[in-house]
N, C-alpha and C positions, 0 to 999 in steps of 0.2 A: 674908689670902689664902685660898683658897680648895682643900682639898685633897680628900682624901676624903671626899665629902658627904653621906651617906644620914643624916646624923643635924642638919644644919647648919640653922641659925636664918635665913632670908633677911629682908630689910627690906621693909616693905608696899610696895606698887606693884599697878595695877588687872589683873586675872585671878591676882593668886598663889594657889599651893593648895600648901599644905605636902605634902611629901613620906609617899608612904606605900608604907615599904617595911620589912624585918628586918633585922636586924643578921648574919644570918647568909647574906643574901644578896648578889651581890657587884654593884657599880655597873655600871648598865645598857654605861655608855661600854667600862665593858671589855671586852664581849661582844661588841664591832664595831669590825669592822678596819679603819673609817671612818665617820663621822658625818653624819646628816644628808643636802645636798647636794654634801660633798665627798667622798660614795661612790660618784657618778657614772661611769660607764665616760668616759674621756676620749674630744674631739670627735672625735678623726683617727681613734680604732679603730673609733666608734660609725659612723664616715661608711663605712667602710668593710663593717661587718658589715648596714648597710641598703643596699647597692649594688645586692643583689638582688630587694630588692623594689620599687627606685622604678620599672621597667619596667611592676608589675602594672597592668592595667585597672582603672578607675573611675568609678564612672558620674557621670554631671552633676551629680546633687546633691549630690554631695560637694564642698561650697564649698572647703573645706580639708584638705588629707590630710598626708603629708609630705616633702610635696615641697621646701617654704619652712622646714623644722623650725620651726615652730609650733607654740606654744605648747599648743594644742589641737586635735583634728577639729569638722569642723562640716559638718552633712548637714543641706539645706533640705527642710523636709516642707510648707508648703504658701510662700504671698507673702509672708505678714507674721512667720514663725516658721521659724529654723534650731535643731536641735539643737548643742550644745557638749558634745563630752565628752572626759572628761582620765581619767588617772589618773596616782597620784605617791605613792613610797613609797620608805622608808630606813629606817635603821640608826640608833640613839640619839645625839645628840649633844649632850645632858644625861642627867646619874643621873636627876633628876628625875622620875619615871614623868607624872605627870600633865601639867607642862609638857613633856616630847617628844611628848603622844597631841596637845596643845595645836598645839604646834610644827609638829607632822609634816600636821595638818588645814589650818591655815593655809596652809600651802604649796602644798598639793594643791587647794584652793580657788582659789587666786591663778592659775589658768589658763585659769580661765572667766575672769575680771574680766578678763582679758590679752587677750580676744578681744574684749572689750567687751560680755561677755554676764551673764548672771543668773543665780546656782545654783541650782537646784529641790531637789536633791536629793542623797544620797552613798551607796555603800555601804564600806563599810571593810575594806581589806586588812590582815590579822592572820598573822604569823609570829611565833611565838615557844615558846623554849628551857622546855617545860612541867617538867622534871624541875629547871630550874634558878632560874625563875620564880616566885612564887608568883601564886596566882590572884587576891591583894589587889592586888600591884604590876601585876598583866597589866589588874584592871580596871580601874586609875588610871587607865592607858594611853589604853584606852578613853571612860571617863569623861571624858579632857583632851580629845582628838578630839570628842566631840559635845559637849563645852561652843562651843567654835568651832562647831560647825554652830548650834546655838541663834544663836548671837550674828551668824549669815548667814542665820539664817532658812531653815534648810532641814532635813530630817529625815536620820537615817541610816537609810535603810530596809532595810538587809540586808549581807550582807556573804561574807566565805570567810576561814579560819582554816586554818592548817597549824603542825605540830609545826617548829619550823627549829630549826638549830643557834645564828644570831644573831637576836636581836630587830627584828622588821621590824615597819614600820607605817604606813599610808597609807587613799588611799580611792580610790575610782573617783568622780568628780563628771559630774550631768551638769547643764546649763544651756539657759537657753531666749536666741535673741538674732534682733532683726531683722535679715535675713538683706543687709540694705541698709547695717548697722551694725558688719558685723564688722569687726575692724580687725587687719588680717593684719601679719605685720611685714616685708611687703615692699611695701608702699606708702608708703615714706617718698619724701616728693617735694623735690629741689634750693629750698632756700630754708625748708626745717623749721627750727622750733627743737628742740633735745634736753632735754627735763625725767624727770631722775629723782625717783622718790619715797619715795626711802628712803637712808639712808649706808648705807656700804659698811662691811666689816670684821667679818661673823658669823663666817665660817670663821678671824680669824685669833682674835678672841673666843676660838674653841669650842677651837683651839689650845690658847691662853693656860689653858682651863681644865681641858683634859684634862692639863696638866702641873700642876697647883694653881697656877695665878700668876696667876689672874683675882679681883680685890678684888668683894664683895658689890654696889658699887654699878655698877661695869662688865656685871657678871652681870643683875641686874635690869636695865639697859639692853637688853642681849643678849635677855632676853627679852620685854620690851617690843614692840622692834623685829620679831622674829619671830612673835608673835602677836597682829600688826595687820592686821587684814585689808586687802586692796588695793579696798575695795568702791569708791574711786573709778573702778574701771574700767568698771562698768557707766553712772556719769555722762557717761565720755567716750568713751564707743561711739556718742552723743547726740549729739554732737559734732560738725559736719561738718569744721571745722578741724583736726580732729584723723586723722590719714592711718596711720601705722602706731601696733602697741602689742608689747612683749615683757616677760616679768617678765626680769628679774635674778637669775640660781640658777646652779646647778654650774659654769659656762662663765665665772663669772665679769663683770664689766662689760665688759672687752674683750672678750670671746668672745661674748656675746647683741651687743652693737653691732657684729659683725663677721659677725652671721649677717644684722642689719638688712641692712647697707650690702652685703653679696653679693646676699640677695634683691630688695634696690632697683638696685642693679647702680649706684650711688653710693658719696661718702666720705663718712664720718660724723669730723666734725671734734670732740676732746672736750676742753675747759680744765679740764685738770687741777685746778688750782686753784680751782675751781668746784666742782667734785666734792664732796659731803658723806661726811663717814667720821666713824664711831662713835669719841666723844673719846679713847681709848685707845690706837686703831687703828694709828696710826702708830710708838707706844713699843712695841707687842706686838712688832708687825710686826720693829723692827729687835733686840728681844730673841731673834731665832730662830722665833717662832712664829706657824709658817705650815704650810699642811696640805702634804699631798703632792699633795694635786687641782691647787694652785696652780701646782705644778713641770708638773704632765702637762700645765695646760691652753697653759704657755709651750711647750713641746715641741711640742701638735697646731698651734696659729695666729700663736707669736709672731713668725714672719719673715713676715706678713702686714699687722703693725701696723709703722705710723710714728712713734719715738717721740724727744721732743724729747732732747734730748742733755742736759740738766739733770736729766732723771727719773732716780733712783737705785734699785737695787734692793730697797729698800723700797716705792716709788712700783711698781713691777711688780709686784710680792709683792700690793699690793692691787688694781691692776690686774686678774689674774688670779686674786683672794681665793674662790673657791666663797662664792657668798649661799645660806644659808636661808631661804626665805621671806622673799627679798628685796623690792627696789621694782618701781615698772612703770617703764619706759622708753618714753616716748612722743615721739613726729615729730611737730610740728602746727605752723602757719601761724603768723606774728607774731601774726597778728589775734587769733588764739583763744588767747594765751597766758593772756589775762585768766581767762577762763573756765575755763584747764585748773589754774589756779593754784587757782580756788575750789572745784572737785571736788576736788581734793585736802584745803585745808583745810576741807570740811564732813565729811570723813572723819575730820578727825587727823592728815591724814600733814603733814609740813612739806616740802612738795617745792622742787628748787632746779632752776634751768635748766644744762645742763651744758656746750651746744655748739652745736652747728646741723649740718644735712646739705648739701653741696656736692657738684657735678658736679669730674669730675675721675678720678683711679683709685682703680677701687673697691677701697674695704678700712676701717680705722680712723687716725684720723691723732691721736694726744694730743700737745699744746701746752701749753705753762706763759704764760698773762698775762704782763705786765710788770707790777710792783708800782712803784704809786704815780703 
């Protein structure tokens, strides 16, 4: 198991970068009072503290603002090109310094591809604890972050640094996307199929291992899955079958499918059983270990979901599990399932179909198949 780890051996797997940090320095996770994307401000208070600004004026070009909570903005500058830009930053959710600069890019990337667009470029958002930090572990940090951009093909071209109390770390991405291709996640149309492209269960992982109870090979999964790029999203922005897109992060599965089916003003129907979840997921999960995001996020939307009477609260627990640099969640036509199957695997990801969109009351509706 895995306990205190600034000094621990991991087993190869493709991007590992040993650990580089002192012994007299204390593990990144402890310095955040939440990880990752389950340091998200929960949905109900965030809906609330933006009620002020959805009234502002906007001009035309602004294909995407936030009004659909989307994934990213997108401003068209001339026919054939819209700007995408995002940014996305947190708090450690590995000791690791190099795998969280890894982790924390990945994520922040995954919101262009969610538009269906193509990153150009990044600059990198830096907060960190300099008196407690050393400047070896801080450039790891760093170092992990633009290895991820290399591996998306795009540069870090600058950035902004502050002294913080917790280690913060992210980027501003911007991207380029035909402005005829963006794929907002509120055009999912009655008759979609639902394909995720990634298992569920980082946040109960990141749980499992900020208590030491996560096994080396569970760990390298964990991180595997988190510093995979979603680069199939620029395939299926291509896509005409393909009608909305959102990543999967702090909200949880329920929560991004619940922002779908309000912005489609339909029900996103989900088979449970269907669902991919990281091989562990379910034994963590009933071991206790589940973050607090997952409780906030039942609290802001769970009397909003319909759920089969057989799902137990472990099946919630991941339900509402906060992903890191999770999958994309895509709406598209039977017809294009074929093709949204092969962007995915010319990428790597093993994507699985989860459900379909229905006319009906709008909200999330999860079902369990019958077996056999």
């Amino acid at each position: 198991m895995r306990s205190q780890i600034l000094h621990h051996t991991m087993p190869a797997f493709p991007g590992f970068h040993a650990m580089n940090t002192t012994s007299q320095e204390p593990p990144l996770t402890s310095l955040s009072h939440g990880g990752g994307c389950g340091c998200k401000i929960a949905p109900g208070l965030l809906s609330e503290m933006l009620k002020s600004t959805m009234a502002m004026p906007v001009p035309d070009e602004l294909l995407v603002g936030i009004g659909t909570s989307d994934d990213a903005a997108v401003y068209q500058i001339n026919e054939h090109q819209a700007i995408v830009a995002t940014t996305d930053f947190f708090m450690p959710i590995v000791d690791d310094p190099y795998a969280f600069g890894r982790i924390a890019a990945t994520n922040a990337i995954s919101d262009i591809y969610a538009m269906g667009g193509t990153p150009i470029m990044a600059l990198a958002l830096v907060g960190m604890p300099i008196n407690v930090l050393s400047t070896t572990t801080i450039g790891s940090i760093l170092e992990g972050g633009q290895s991820i951009c290399r591996e998306a093909g795009i540069p870090v071209a600058g950035g902004h640094s502050i002294d913080s109390v917790e280690a913060i770390y992210g980027l501003v991405v911007l991207g380029l996307v035909n402005p005829k291709q963006v794929k907002r996640n509120a055009d999912a149309k009655a008759g979609d199929l639902l394909i995720l492209g990634k298992p569920l269960g980082v946040g109960i992982y990141a749980a499992a291992l900020k208590k030491g109870q996560l096994a080396d090979t569970d760990y390298a999964q964990m991180l595997q899955t988190t510093t995979s790029l979603n680069k199939a999203g620029s395939k299926l922005g291509a896509i005409d079958g393909v009608h909305a897109m959102t990543d999967v992060t702090g909200f949880g599965l329920a929560g991004h499918a619940l922002e779908m089916a309000r912005a489609a003003k339909l029900c996103l129907k989900l088979d449970w059983q269907k669902v991919p979840l990281l091989p562990m997921a379910k034994q963590h999960a009933g071991a206790g270990h589940v973050t607090g995001a997952s409780a906030r996020n039942w609290s802001a939307y769970g009397h909003e979901l319909s759920l089969d009477s057989r799902l137990t609260a472990v099946d919630r627990a991941l339900l509402t599990d906060p992903q890191t640099s999770g999958g994309l969640l895509v709406a598209c036509t039977p017809q294009a399932r074929a093709e949204v199957f092969e962007a995915f695997a010319s990428t790597g990801l093993d994507a699985r179909e989860i459900g379909s969109v229905t006319t009906g009351s709008v909200g999330v509706e999860v079902m369990m198949s019958e077996i056999g």
